[in-house]
C-alpha positions in Angstrom: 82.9 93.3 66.4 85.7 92.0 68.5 85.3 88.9 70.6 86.6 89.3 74.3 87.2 87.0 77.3 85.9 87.7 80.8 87.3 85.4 83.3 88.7 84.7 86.8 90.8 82.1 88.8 89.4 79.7 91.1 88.7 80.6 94.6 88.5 84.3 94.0 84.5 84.1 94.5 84.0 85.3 97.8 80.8 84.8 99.7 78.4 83.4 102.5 77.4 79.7 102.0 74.1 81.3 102.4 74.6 82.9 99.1 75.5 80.3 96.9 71.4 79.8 95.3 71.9 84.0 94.9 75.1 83.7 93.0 74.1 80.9 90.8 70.8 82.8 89.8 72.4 86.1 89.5 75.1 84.5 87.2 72.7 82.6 85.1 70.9 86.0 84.7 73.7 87.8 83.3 74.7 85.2 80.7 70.9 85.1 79.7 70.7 88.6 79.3 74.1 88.9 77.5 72.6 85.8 74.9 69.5 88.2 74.2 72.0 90.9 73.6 73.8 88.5 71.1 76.6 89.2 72.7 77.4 86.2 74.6 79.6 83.5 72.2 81.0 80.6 75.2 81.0 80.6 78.6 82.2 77.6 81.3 84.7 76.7 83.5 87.8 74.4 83.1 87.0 70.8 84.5 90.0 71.2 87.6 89.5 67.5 87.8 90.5 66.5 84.4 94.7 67.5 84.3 96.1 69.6 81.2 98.1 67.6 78.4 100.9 69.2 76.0 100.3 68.3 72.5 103.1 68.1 69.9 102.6 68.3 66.0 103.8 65.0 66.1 101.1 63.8 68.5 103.0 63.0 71.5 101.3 64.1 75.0 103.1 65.3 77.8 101.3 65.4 81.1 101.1 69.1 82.4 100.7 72.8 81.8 103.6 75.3 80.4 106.1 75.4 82.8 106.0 79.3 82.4 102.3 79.7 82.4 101.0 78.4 86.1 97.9 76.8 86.2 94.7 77.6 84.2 91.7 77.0 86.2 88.5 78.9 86.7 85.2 80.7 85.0 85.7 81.9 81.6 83.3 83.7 79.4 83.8 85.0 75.6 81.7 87.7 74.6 81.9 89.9 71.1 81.1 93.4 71.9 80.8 96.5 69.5 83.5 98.5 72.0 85.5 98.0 74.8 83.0 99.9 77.0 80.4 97.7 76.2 82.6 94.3 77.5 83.5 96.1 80.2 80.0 96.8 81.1 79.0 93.0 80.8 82.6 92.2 82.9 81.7 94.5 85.5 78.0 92.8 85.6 79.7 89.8 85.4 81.4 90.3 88.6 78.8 91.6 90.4 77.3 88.4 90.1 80.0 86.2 91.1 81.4 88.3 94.1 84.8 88.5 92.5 86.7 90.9 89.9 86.8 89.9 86.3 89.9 89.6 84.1 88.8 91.1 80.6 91.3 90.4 77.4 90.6 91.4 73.8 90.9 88.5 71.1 93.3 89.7 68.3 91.2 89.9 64.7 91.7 87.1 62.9 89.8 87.0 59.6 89.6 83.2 59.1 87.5 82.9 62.5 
């Protein structure tokens, strides 16, 4: 099965204060259903209070993203799915539940992970 990700920036949910209990339920809900599935792999958001680090082989850290990438912040959820119409079925669930559209990429097969 391939392994996709679902995901989308911060501050594209879009709702009433009022809704915020309703949002977190229906989220959970999805992401339990999608575990029964067995579909679900990893799901969370990036910590926007803990700033991105370059890495080098040699171990040195540089403070900061890519210059050419912008920053990454928001939901993210990796799913493996027997065909595309199936992740975009738990996407589009996915986004019902969060009030916002979902990004959905396709991991590249790699048969060492």
């Amino acid at each position: 099965m391939t392994k996709y990700m679902i995901s989308f920036p911060s501050g594209a949910m879009q709702f009433a204060p009022e809704e915020f209990d309703d949002v977190v339920r229906e989220s959970h809900e999805v992401i339990r259903e999608a575990k029964a599935a067995g579909v679900y792999v990893f799901g969370g958001g990036v910590n926007e209070e803990v700033p991105p680090v370059r890495v080098s082989a040699d171990g040195t850290v540089t403070p900061g993203h890519y210059p050419q990438t912008g920053d990454l912040f928001g939901g993210y959820t990796i799913i493996e799915a027997p065909t595309r119409a199936d992740a975009e079925s738990w996407a589009a669930r996915i986004a019902a539940a969060c009030r916002c559209p979902q990004e959905l990429r396709e991991f590249g097969y790699d048969p060492e992970s």
